[in-house]
N, C-alpha and C positions, 0 to 999 in steps of 0.2 A: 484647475484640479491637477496634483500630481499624482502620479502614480507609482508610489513605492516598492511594491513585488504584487503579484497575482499566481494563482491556482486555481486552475477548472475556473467556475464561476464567482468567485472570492477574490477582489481584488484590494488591500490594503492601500490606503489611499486618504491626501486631507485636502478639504475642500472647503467652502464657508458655510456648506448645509453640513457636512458629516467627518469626524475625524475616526481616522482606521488603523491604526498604526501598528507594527509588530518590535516587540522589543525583547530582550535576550537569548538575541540569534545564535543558535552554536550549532556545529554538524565539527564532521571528522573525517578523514582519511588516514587508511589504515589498511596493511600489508596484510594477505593471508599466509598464516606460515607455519606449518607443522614442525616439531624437534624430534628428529630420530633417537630412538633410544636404544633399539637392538641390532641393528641392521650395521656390521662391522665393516666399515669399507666406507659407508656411506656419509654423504655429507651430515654435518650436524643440522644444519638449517634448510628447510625446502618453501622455496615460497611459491603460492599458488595462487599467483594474481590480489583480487583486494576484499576487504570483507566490503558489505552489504553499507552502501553509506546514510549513516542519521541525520538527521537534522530536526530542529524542536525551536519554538520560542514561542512569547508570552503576547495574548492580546488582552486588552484593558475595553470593556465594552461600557459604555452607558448609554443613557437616553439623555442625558444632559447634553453629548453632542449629537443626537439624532440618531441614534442606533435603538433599533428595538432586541432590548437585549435578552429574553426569554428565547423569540422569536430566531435569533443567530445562534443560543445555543444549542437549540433541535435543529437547527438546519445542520450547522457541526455534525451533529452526532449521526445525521444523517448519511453524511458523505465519508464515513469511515469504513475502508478497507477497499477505496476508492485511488484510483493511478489517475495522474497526470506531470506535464512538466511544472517546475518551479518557476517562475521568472522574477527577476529582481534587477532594478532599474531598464527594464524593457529587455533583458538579454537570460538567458537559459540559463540558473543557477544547477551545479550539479549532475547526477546522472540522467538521463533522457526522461524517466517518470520515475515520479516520487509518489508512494502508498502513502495516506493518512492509516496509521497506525493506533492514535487512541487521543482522548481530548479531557484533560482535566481541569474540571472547573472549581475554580476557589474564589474566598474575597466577594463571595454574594452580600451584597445586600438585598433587604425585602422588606417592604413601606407594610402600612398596617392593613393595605388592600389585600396582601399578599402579591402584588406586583416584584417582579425582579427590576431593579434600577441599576444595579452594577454589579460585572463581576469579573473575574479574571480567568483568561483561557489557557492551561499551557496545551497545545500542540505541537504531536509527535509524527515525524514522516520517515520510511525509511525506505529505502530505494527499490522497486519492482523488481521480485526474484527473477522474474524470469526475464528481466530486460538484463539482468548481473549475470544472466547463466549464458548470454549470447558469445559468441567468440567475437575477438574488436579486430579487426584485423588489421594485418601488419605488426601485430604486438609483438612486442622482444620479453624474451625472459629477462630479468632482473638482477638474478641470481640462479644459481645451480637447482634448478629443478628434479625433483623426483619424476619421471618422463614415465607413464605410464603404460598398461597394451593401448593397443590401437585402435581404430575404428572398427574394423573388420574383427580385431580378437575379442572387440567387446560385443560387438552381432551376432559373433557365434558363440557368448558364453552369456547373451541375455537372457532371464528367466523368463517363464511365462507370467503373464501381465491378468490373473483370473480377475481382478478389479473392472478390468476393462474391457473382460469376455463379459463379466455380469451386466454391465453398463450397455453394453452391446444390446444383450437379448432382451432385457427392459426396456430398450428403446431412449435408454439415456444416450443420445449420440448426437454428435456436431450436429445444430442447426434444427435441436426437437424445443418443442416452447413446452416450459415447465413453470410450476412454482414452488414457490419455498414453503414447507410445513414445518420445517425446526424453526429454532429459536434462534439459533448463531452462525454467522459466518463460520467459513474455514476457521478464520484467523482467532474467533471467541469471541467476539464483539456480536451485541444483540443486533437482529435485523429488525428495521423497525417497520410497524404494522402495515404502511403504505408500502414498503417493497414487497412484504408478504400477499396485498392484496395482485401486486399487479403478476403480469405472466413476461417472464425472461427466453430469452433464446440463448439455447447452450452455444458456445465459442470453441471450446478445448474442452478434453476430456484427460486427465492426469490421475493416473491409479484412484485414488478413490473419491476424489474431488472433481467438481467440474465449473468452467468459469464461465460466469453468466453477463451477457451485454456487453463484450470488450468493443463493440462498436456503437458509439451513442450510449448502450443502456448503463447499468449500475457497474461493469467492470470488477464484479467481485468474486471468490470461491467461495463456492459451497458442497458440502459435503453430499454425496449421491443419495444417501440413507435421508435426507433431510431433503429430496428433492421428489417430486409428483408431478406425472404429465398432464399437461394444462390438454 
């Protein structure tokens, strides 16, 4: 059996029971970089580090080689709005976790059972905001930076955070076991009826979002408003 790249539980891979293979791989890198336009003095170009890195490509599912393929495209849809790392031929592709961002299925076929026998996946990943938001240390700037206030100028001109006074007094707070009454993640994607059944333990609490299971469980945001203590 080889094994060609892996994610969480997903591992692409061709064997003489199952072929799994991923095809038109793309992703990007890319500078983040604002243009000044009023600011007289100042550089024309500011770059602030990288945008948020994609990555996307194409799975081909049958049963003809032993994939039950209904069955993989709910598990898919499942695992959407879900982090982990990428790996591709055994070694870390990319930044440290990659989000499943959305999963588009085309090229169904459907026998006169109404069985699904084949269809095609494209899968979209794009990098953990808040794994992008860490500082990497030892980073060099690049180019001439727009060098902002400071630590300290920004603590004392932080607004107040009423999202996360209300969060507070409801009892939404690190480490309360809730469940989901909405419909959708943070991100817009449906939650689906089994994560609604179960009960999540809040991880982080972020203005008006809070992220549920970053250890073992589903790893996702959800909205506080769409949130009920179990």
């Amino acid at each position: 059996m080889a094994v060609i790249a892996s994610w969480k539980n997903k591992k692409w891979e061709v064997s003489p029971s199952k072929i799994y293979n991923l095809e038109g791989f793309s992703t990007s890198f890319k500078l983040k970089v604002d243009q000044n336009q009023d600011k007289e003095g100042s550089p024309a170009t500011n770059v602030r580090g990288r945008e948020l890195v994609p990555l996307s490509f194409d799975v081909t599912l049958s049963d003809v080689v032993g994939i039950n393929v209904r069955a993989e495209i709910e598990s898919w849809e499942a695992l959407i709005g879900e982090a982990a790392p990428f790996y591709l031929g055994g070694k870390r592709f990319g930044p440290e976790l990659m989000q499943l961002q959305s999963v588009d299925v085309s090229d169904v076929i459907i026998d006169d059972l109404g069985r699904i026998r084949s269809a095609k996946l494209r899968l979209s990943f794009e990098e953990y905001a808040d794994e992008a938001a860490k500082a990497k240390p030892g980073a060099t700037p690049k180019s001439t930076l727009d060098i902002g206030p400071n630590s300290q100028d920004k603590a004392s001109k932080k607004p107040a955070n009423p999202q996360l006074a209300q969060a507070t007094s409801t009892g939404m707070v690190v480490g309360a076991k809730v469940r989901i009454v909405g419909n959708n993640y943070a991100t817009g994607q449906k939650v689906p009826q089994w994560v609604k059944d179960r009960t999540h333990v809040i991880s982080k609490v972020s203005g008006e979002k809070a992220l549920l299971g970053a250890n073992g469980g589903i790893n996702s945001w959800v909205y506080l408003k769409d949130l009920s203590l179990a």
